[in-house]
C-alpha positions in Angstrom: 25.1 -11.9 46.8 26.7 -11.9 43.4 26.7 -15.8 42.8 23.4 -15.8 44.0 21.9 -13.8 41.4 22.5 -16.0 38.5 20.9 -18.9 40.3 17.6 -17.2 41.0 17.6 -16.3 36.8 18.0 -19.9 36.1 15.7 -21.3 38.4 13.3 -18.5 37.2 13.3 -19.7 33.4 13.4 -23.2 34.5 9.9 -23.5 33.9 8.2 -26.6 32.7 5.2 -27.6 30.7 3.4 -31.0 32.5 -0.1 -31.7 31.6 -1.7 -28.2 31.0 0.2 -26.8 34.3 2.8 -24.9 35.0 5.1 -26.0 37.2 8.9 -24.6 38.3 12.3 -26.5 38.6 11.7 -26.8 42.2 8.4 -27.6 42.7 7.1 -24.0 43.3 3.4 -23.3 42.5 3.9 -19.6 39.7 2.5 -16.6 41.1 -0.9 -16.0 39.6 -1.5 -13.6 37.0 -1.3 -13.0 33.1 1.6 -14.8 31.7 3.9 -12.9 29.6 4.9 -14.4 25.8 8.3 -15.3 25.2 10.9 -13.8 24.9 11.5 -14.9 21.2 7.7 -13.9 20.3 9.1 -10.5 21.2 12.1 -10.5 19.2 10.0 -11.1 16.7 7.5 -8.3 16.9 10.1 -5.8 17.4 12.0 -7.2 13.7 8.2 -6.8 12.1 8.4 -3.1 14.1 11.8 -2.9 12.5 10.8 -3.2 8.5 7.9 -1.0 8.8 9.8 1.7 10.2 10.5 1.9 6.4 8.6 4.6 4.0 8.4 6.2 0.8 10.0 9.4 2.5 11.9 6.7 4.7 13.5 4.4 2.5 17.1 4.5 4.4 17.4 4.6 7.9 20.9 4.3 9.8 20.9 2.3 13.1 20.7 5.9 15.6 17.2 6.2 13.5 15.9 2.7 13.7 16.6 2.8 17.7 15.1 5.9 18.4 12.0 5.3 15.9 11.9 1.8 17.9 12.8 2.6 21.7 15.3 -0.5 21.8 19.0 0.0 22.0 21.1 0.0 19.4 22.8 -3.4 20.0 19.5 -4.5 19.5 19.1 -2.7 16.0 22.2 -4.4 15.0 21.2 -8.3 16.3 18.0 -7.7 14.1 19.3 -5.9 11.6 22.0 -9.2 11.1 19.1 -11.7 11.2 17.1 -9.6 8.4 20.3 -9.2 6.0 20.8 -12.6 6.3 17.4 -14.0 4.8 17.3 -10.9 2.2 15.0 -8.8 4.2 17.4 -5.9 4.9 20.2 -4.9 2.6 22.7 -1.8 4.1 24.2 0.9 1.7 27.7 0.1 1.2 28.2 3.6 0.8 26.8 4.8 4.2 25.8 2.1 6.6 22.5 2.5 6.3 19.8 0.0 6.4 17.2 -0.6 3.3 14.7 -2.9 2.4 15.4 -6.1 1.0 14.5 -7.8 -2.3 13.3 -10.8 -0.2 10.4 -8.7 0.4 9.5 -7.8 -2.6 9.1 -11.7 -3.9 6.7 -11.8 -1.1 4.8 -8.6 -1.8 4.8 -10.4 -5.3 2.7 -13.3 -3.6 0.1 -10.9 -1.6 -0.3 -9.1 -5.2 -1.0 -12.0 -7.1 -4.1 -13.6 -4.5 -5.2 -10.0 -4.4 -8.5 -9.9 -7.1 -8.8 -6.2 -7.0 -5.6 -5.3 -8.4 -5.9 -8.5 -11.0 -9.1 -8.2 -11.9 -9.3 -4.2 -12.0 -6.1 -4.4 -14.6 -7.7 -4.3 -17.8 -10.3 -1.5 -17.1 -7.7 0.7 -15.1 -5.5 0.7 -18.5 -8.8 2.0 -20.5 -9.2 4.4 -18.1 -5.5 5.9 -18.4 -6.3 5.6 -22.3 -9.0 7.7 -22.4 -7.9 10.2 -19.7 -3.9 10.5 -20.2 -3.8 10.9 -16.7 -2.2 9.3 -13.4 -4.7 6.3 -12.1 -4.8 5.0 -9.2 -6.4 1.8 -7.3 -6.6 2.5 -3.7 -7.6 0.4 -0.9 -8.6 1.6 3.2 -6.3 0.4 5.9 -7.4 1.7 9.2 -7.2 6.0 9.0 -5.0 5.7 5.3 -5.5 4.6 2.0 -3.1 2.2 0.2 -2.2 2.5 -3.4 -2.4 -1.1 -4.5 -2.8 -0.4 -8.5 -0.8 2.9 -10.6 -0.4 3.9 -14.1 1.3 6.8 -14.5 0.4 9.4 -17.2 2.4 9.4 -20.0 2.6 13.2 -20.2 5.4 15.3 -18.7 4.0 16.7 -15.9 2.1 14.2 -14.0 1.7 13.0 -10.8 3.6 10.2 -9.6 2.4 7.6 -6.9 3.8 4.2 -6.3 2.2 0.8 -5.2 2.3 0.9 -1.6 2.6 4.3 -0.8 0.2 5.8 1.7 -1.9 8.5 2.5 -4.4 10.0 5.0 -7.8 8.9 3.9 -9.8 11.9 5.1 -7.8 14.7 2.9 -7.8 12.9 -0.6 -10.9 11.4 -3.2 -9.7 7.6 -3.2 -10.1 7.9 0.3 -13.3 9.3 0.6 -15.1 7.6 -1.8 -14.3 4.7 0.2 -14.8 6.4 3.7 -18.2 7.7 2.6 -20.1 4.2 2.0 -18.2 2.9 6.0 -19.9 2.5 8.7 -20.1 5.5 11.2 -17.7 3.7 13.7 -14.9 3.3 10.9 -15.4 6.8 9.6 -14.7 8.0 13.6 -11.8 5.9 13.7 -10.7 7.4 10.4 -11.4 10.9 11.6 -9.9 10.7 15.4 -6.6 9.1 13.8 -5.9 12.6 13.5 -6.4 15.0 10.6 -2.9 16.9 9.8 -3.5 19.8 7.2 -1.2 18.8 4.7 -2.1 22.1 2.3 -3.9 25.2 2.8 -6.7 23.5 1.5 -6.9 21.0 3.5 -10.2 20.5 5.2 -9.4 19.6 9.3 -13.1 20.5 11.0 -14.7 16.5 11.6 -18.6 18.0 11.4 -17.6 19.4 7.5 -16.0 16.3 7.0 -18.8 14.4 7.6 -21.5 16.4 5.5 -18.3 16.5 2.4 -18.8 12.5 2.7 -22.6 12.4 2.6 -22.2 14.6 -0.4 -19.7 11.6 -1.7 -22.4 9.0 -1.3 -25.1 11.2 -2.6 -23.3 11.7 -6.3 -21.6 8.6 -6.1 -17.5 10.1 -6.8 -15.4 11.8 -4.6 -13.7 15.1 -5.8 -10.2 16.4 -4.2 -9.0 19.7 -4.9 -5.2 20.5 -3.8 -6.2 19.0 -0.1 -3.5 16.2 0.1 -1.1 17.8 -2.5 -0.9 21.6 -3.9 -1.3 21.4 -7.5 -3.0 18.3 -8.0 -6.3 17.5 -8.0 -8.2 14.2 -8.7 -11.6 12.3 -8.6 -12.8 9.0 -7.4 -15.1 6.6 -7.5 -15.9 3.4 -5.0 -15.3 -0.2 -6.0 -17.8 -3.5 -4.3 -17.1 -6.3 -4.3 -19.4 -9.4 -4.4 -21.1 -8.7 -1.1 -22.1 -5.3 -2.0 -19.5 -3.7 0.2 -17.2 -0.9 -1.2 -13.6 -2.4 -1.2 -11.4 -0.2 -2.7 -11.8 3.3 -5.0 -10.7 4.0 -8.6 -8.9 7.5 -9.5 -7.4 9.8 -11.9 -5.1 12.3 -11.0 -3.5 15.1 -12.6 -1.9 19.0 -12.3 -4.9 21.6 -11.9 -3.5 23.1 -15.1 -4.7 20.5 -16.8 -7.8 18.8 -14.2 -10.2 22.1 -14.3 -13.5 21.9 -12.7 -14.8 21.4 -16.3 -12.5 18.2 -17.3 -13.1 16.7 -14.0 -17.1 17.4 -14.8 -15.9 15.7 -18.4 -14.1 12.7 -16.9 -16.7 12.1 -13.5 -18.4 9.7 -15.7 -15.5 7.4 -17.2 -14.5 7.1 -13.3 -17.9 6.0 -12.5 -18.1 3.7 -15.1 -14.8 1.9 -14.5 -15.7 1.7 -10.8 -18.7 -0.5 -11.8 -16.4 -2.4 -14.6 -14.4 -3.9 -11.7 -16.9 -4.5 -9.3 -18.8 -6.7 -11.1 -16.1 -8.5 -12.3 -15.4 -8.6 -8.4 -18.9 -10.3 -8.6 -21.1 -7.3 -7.7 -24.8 -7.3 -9.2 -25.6 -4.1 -9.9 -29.9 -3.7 -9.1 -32.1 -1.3 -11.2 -32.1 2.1 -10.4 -28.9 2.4 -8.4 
């Protein structure tokens, strides 16, 4: 029975392309029924799974981590984790084994970023906008339930909030978020909302039916406010970005300690958000009409 096994595996993958049809080594007509990919498509899909195991909280990961995080074994970890150091994608810490990003990577995020118009074009204006506030500014963008950082200028001033490109965060619980979430359709603000809604400070607002009115509030002044819900001590205000079809694409914000963002400065600044929200988007190629 044992040299019979390896013969029924090779006769198994001896499978044959003719004409559109499938047809076995021996002749045998495949069972019916979905086909599954191949084996390589699945290699790569778990390397793909691999990097993004990766985060800003994340940013080394041994091999014990990776499996687990995966649900592959870690001989499999350690295949990948060869292919990916190999073409720059993965570097490992001398110091303790563990995996990192590579710089490969980063030349190809430098690709994405420079076809992206929002960040390009929104350059200019965001830097006027950090002028005038001396605070944090950020240029978010929605991906599924989060919002990406795409754009950040840090404040110049000692205390300040820090955020990097590419960092993410629940879109529900901060202003860049909503301002985008607000102007969605109702079926992207449910996927948004049954994603999950994590209180991430005391503050943090978790019921869906206040969620919902705190949006149509959004739309109805035109900015989003966020008051210690994502981060304690921080507050900040937003305001949506269209692009040339009219639809919102992406949110400008400032950002700053409470110390410093009252209710009174955010009152103050409401209007330079605003206005640099409308900068970019018609550079994006949005027509603004009379009275909106």
């Amino acid at each position: 029975m044992d040299n019979a096994r390896p013969t029924r595996r090779v006769r198994a993958a001896a499978v044959t392309q003719r004409g559109g049809a499938v047809a076995t080594a021996r002749g045998d007509t495949p069972n019916a029924g979905p086909r599954r990919p191949p084996k390589r498509l699945s290699s790569v899909g778990t390397a793909i799974a691999l990097l993004k195991c990766f985060s800003a909280e994340e940013h080394e990961l041994g091999v014990t981590d990776i499996a687990r995080k995966l649900g592959v074994a870690k001989s499999t970890v350690h295949r990948l984790a060869r292919t990916l150091i190999a073409d720059g994608m993965l570097e490992q810490n001398p110091e303790n084994e563990k995996y990192r990003l590579g710089i490969a990577l980063f030349g190809l995020g430098a690709l994405v970023r420079r076809r992206m118009n929002l960040s390009s074009e929104a350059r200019q204006d965001l830097f006027a906008l950090r002028q005038s506030t001396h605070e944090t500014v950020q240029l978010a963008i929605l991906d599924g339930a989060d919002i990406m950082f795409v754009y950040n200028l840090e404040s110049t001033q000692a205390i300040r909030v820090n955020s990097d490109i590419g960092v993410r965060k629940p879109a529900f619980c901060t202003a860049s978020g909503r301002a985008i979430l607000a102007f969605q359709s109702p079926e992207v603000v449910d996927v948004a909302l049954a994603a999950g809604l994590p209180r991430r400070t005391p503050k943090t607002e978790t019921e869906p039916t206040r969620l919902r009115k705190a949006l149509a509030e959004v739309r109805q002044r035109g900015y989003a406010i966020e008051d210690e819900e994502s981060e304690a001590g921080m507050r900040a205000i937003a305001a949506p970005v269209r692009g040339a079809g009219g639809a919102v694409v992406g949110s400008v914000a400032v950002a700053g300690p409470v110390q410093r963002l009252t209710k009174e400065a955010l009152a103050r600044i409401a209007p330079q958000v605003i206005a640099t929200a409308e900068a970019i988007s018609v550079r994006l190629g949005y027509q603004f009409r009379a009275g909106f």
